[in-house]
C-alpha positions as MATLAB code, in Angstrom:
seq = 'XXXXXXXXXXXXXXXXXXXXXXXXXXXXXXXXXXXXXXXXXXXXXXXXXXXXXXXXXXXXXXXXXXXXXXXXXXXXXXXXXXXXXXXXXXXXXXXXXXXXXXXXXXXXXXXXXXXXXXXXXXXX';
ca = [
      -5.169   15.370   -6.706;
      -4.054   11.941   -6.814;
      -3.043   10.218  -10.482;
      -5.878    7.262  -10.589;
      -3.641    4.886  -12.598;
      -0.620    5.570   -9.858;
       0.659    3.145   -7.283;
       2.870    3.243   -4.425;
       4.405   -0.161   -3.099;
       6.519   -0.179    0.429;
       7.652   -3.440    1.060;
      11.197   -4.319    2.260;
      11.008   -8.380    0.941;
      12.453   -7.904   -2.589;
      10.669  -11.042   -3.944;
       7.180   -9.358   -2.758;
       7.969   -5.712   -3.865;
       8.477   -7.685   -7.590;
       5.155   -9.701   -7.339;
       3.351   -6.716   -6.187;
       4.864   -4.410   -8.490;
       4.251   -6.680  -11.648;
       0.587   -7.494  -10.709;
      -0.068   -3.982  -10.293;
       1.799   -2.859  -13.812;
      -0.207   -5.703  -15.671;
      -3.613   -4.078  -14.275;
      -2.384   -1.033  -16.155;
      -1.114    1.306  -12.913;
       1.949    3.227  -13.009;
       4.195    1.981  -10.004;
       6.535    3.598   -7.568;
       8.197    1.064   -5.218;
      10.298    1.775   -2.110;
      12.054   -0.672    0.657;
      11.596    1.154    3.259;
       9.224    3.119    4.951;
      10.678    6.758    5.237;
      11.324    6.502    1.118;
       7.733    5.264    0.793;
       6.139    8.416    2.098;
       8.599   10.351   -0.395;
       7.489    8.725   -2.812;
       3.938    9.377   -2.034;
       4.542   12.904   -1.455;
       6.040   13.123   -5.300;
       4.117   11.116   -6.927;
       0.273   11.152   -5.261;
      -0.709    7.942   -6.018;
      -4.436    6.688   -6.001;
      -3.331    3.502   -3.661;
      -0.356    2.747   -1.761;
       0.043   -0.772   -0.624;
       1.894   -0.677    2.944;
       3.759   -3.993    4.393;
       3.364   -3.917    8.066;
       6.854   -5.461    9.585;
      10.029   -3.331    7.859;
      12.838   -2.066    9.121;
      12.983    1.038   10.691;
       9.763    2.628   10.770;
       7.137    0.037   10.610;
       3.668   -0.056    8.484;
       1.719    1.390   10.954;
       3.779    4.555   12.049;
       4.082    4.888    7.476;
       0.374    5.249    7.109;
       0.385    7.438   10.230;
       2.818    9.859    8.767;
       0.965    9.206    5.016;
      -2.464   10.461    6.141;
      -0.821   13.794    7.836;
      -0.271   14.848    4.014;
      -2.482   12.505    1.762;
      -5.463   10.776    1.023;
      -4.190    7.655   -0.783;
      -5.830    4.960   -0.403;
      -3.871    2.008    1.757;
      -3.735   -1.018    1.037;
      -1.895   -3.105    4.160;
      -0.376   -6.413    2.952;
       0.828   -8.333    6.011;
       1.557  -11.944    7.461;
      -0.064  -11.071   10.618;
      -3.598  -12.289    9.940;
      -5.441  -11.131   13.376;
      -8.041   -8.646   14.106;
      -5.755   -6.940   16.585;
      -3.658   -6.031   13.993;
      -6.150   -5.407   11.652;
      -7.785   -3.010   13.802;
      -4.184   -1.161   14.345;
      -4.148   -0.617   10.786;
      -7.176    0.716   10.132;
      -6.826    3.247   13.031;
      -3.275    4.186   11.633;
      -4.706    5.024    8.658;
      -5.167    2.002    6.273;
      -8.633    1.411    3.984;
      -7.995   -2.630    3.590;
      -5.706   -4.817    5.129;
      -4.979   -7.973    2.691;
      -2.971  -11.342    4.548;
       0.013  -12.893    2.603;
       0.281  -15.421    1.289;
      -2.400  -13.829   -1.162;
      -3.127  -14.679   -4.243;
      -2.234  -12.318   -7.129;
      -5.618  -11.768   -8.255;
      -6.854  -11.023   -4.888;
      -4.508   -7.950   -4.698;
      -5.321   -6.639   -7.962;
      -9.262   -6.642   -7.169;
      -8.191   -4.686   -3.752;
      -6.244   -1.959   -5.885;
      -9.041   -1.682   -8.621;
     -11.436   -1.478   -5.942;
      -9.783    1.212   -3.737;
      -8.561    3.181   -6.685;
     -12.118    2.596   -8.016;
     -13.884    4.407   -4.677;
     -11.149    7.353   -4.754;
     -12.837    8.082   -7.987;
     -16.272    8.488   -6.851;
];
């Protein structure tokens, strides 16, 4: 059962990772953050978080093949947080797995209220 004050961030931009991971910690969540998409979906695997937020371009595998190999094994909610803002990709993400798909630049706030609202519909 996933923890509904845990987070999961995969993002391989260190700057972003930070941001993401200190918006999410001021909202009160518990977060687990990984560079890379293999060590993402290890660390939702150990930690079964109530919403992972997924960058789409990384290294190695990418954000859609993570939330591929995420929903084989869990039913965190994901969040994808990319610079890619069109419906193509959108549409990839969604059928790869992802619940929301949130554009950067974003503003702070705006990813917070995704999170609160995902982890919020996980609990009902």
């Amino acid at each position: 059962m996933p923890d509904t004050r845990t987070t999961v961030v995969i993002e391989d931009d260190l700057d972003i990772r930070t941001l993401v991971s200190a918006v999410l910690e001021s909202a009160g969540f518990t977060v687990h953050a990984a560079s890379t998409g293999l060590d993402g979906i290890e660390l939702v695997r150990r930690h079964e978080p109530v919403v992972t937020t997924l960058d789409v371009s990384m290294p190695g595998i990418d954000g859609f093949e993570t939330a591929r190999r995420i929903r084989a094994f869990s039913d965190t909610r994901i969040l994808m947080v990319s610079a890619r803002a069109d419906e193509a990709e959108q549409r990839m993400g969604r059928e790869a797995g992802a619940d929301d798909y949130l554009t950067k630049p974003f503003r702070p706030r705006e990813l917070r209220r995704r999170v609160e609202d995902l982890a919020a519909d996980a609990g009902s």
